[in-house]
N, C-alpha and C positions, 0 to 999 in steps of 0.2 A: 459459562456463557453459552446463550443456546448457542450462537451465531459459530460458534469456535465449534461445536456438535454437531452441526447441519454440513458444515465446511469438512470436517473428521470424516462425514460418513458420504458424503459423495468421492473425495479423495480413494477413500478406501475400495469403496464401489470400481470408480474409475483401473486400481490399480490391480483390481484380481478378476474384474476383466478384461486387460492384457494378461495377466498374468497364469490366472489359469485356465480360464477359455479363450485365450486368443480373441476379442470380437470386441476391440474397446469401444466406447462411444464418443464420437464426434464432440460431444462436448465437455469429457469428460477433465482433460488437460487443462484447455483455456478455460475453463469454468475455478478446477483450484487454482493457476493462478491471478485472475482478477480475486477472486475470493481472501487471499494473503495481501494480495496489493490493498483491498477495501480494508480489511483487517490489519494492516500497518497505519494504512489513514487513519483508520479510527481510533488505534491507541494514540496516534501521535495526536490526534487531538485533544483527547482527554491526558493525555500529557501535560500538554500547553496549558489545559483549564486549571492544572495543578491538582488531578485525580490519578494519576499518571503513577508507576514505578518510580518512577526517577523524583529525587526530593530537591531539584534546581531551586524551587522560590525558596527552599526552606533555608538550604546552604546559603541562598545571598542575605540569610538574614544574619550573618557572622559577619560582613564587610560592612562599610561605612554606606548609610541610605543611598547618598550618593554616587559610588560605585554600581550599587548593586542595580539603579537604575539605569546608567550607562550601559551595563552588562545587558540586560532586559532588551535594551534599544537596539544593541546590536544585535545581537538574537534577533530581533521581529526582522530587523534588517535584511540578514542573511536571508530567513526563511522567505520573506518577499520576493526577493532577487531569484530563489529556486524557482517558488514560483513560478513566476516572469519564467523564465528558464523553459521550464515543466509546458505551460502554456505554448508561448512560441514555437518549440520545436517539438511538440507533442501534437497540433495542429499539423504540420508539416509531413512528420510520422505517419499520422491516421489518412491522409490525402496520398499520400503515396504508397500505403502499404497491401493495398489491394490485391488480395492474394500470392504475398511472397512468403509468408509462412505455412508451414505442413497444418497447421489446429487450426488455422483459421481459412481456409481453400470452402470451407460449407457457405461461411459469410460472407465473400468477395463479390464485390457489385460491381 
């Protein structure tokens, strides 16, 4: 995947210089971790579309239609309620965090 190459090679960048010239960049950190954060999203969606690792719809095809749609319901359930979750105190987060982290001290408004 390129996206997974581009992510490899600034990490790598970021980490040899701290590493061996002392002089790392500013955005070197918060850069790979938003980048794994987007990069978990996005498998988890192509999860969900059922292009994923994980073989979930396949496995519910062994239990009763039934079932396996109940299963389904509650899954979107959960994942809604994170959501919710993720939103709400993710707002809250971002409104209060101005400048209390070392990697983000460049972007504090």
């Amino acid at each position: 995947m390129a996206s997974d190459d581009i992510r490899l090679s600034f990490t790598v960048y970021s980490v040899v210089m701290r590493s061996v010239f002392k002089d790392p960049p500013i955005w070197g950190d918060l850069l790979t971790v938003l980048s794994n954060i987007w990069l978990v999203f996005f498998c988890a969606g192509l999860d969900g579309a059922g292009q994923g690792p994980h073989r979930t719809r396949h496995d519910l095809q062994l239990v009763a239609p039934k079932a396996a749609f109940l299963v389904q319901q509650f899954w979107t359930a959960v994942i809604f309620c994170l959501g919710i979750v993720m939103i709400v105190w993710g707002i809250e987060a971002v409104a209060t965090m101005g400048g209390k982290y070392w990697e983000m001290w460049y972007f504090a408004w």
